[in-house]
C-alpha positions, 0 to 999 in steps of 0.5 A: 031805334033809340027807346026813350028811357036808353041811356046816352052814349059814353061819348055824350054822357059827358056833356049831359047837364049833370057831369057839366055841372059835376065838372063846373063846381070842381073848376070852381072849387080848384080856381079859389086856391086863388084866393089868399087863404091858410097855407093848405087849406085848399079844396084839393082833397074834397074835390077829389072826394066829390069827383069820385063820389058822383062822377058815373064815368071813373075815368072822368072821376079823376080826371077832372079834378087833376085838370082843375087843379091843372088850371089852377095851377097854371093861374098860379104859375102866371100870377106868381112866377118863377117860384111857382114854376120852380114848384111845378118841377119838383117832386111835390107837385107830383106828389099833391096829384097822386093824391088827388087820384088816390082820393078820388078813387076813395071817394068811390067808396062814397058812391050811392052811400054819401051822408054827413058822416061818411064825407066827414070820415072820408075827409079826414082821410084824404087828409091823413093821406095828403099829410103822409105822402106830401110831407114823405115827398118832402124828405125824400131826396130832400136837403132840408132833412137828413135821409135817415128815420130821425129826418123823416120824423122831422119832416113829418113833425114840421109838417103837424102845424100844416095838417090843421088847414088841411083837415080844416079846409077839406072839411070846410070844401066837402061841406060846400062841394057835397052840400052845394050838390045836394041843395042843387039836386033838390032843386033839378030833379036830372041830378038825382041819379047816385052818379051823374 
C-alpha cells in the first residue's frame, strides 16, 4: 500500500518536476556556449556546481552536466567542423570534463548550505580547478611547450589572460543558475526540498 507522504522510487525521481527542471536549466545554461561570447567565459563550472548542489541523486549530479555539455558539444562540432572535431579527440576535451565531475562532486559541499558567499567561494574554486587542470593538460605532451617546469609555467602564464573569463563567467552562470532557482523555488513550493 503506497502512504501518501512515501517518496517516489529512485527510478521515477528523475522525471518528478523538480529534477526536469534541475535537468532543463542545465541543458539550457550548456547550450549558450553557442552564443558568441569571451574565450572561456562559458557556464561550464557552474553548471557542475549547481548540478551537485540540488541534484538529490549523485549520480545524476553528474551526469547531467557531462550530458549538457555532451550536447553542446556536439552543436558545436556541427556548427564549426573539423577544428572542433579535432578538439573532441584531444586531451583537453577530456580534461574540461574531468572538471565538471570534479566540480559537481564539490558542489555537493554546497547541499543544503547555498548562500551568496558559498556559491561565490565555491565559484572561484571551480574556477582555480579548471585553470589548473585545463592548462596542465595543455602542456602535457604538448609541442607548443617544452616538457620541463619552465614550459609548464609558461603554459600556465599564457593561460592568466584566460583565467579572468573564467572566474567571470562561472560568476556571471552561478549567479543565474542558483538565482534563477532560487526565484523558481519561491514561486513552486515542490522545489523547496535541499535537493531535488
Amino acid at each position: 500500500m503506497n502512504r501518501p507522504d512515501a517518496l517516489p522510487s529512485s527510478g521515477n525521481r528523475l522525471l518528478a518536476p523538480g529534477p526536469l527542471m534541475l535537468a532543463g536549466l542545465i541543458l539550457v545554461a550548456a547550450l549558450s556556449r553557442l552564443l558568441p561570447h569571451p574565450p572561456n567565459f562559458s557556464p561550464v563550472e557552474a553548471m557542475a556546481l549547481f548540478g551537485g548542489a540540488y541534484f538529490a541523486n549523485r549520480s545524476w549530479a553528474v551526469a547531467v552536466p557531462l550530458v549538457a555539455m555532451l550536447v553542446s558539444d556536439l552543436a558545436l562540432a556541427a556548427i564549426m567542423g573539423g577544428d572542433y572535431l579535432g578538439y573532441m579527440a584531444g586531451l583537453s576535451f577530456w580534461a574540461v570534463y574531468l572538471c565538471i565531475a570534479l566540480s559537481t562532486v564539490m558542489g555537493f559541499g554546497l547541499r543544503g548550505k547555498v548562500g551568496a558567499g558559498r556559491v561565490l567561494g565555491y565559484s572561484l574554486a571551480g574556477s582555480v580547478l579548471f585553470f589548473l587542470v585545463t592548462n596542465f593538460t595543455t602542456w602535457l605532451g604538448s609541442t607548443m611547450y617544452p616538457q620541463t617546469g619552465a614550459g609548464l609555467v609558461a603554459a600556465y602564464v599564457a593561460g592568466i589572460p584566460f583565467f579572468k573569463w573564467t572566474v567571470l563567467g562561472t560568476l556571471f552562470y552561478s549567479a543565474l543558475l542558483f538565482g534563477g532557482f532560487d526565484l523558481l523555488r519561491e514561486r513552486l513550493p515542490s522545489l523547496n526540498a535541499q535537493t531535488v
